[in-house]
C-alpha angles and dihedrals in degrees: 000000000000129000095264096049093046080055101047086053093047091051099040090048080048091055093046091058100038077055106058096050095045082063087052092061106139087047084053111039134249093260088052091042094048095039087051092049090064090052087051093055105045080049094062095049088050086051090049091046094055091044096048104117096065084053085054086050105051094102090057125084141025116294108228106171106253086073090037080067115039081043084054091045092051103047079047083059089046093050096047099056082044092057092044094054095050099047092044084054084056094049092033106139093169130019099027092029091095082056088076083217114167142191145114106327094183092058093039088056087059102045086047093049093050105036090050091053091044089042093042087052108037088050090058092046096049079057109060090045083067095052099102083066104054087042095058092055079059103072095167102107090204089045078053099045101044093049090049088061095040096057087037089060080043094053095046090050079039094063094045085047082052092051106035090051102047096236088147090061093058094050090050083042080234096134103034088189126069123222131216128178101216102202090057106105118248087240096063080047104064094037097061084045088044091057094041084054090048079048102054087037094057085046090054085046091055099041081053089050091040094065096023086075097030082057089048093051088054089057101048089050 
């Protein structure tokens, strides 16, 4: 594994747990949460810098659907830490407050509500779609099959976390307030985020294995 690779893992496991706790913004605190916003994003333009070069190929090659959607999954991605960044410029109290930048806050809250459940959920799922490829760096069959039980338990929490917590609701914009209960420790926290992440994420690794083999079929025929 070469130097480039080593830093595309460390900045995508960055951006997993910057993620986590940015969703955990009331336990933090808004400073924190602000402050954490900007990482993230320095982290995503770093991501976009070291993969480059897929974003330079995109012209090239045929488009079964299988890339048509992992390609539609990822400028979502994109969007949605765009959207992010410009509404949380908008509610800034802290780190862009000195900027003296105004709009529509109402609307900003929105956009911001939506864009990070959307975000928090489509990155989880696009990575899950790139699962096959941190799996085959792990050769060991009882590594692979421990942690296949052990995100399978998480998925599973993961679904009753989805539910319990309405996440469901935010993505609908169904529920246009978020809810947190502030005597829950950060830890619980984290650890019911943590499982709805292992479940998108196991979502993203069968969709991969869905149209791997439907692409396999289609080659045998």
């Amino acid at each position: 594994m070469n130097v480039k690779t080593i830093t595309k893992r460390v900045v995508d496991l960055c951006m997993v747990v910057v993620l986590l706790f940015l969703m955990a913004w009331a336990l933090i605190g808004e400073a924190a949460h602000e402050v954490l916003g900007c990482a993230m994003f320095a982290l995503m333009l770093i991501h976009v810098t070291l993969n480059w070069s897929w974003y330079r190929n995109l012209r090239k090659g045929s488009w079964p659907v299988w890339r048509i959607l992992q390609t539609a999954v990822d400028f979502l991605v994109l969007a949605s830490m765009l959207i992010c960044m410009a509404s949380g410029i908008l509610l800034s109290r802290h780190v862009f407050a000195p900027l003296g930048i105004t709009g529509n806050i109402a609307i900003a809250r929105l956009m911001h509500l939506l864009a990070s459940y959307w975000g928090f959920c489509l990155m989880s799922v696009l990575l899950g779609m790139h699962w096959n490829v941190i799996t085959f760096m792990i050769r060991d069959r009882r590594i692979q099959f421990v942690m296949n039980a052990v995100g399978i338990c998480a998925a599973a929490y993961g679904l009753i976390a989805f539910i319990s917590r309405g996440i469901g609701g935010y993505l609908l914009f169904l529920t246009q307030f978020v809810f947190f209960d502030f005597e829950e420790p950060l830890t619980v926290f984290l650890a019911d985020y943590a499982a709805i992440m292992v479940l998108c994420v196991c979502i993203g690794a069968l969709l991969s294995k869905m149209f791997l083999r439907a692409s396999k079929k289609k080659e045998v025929r």
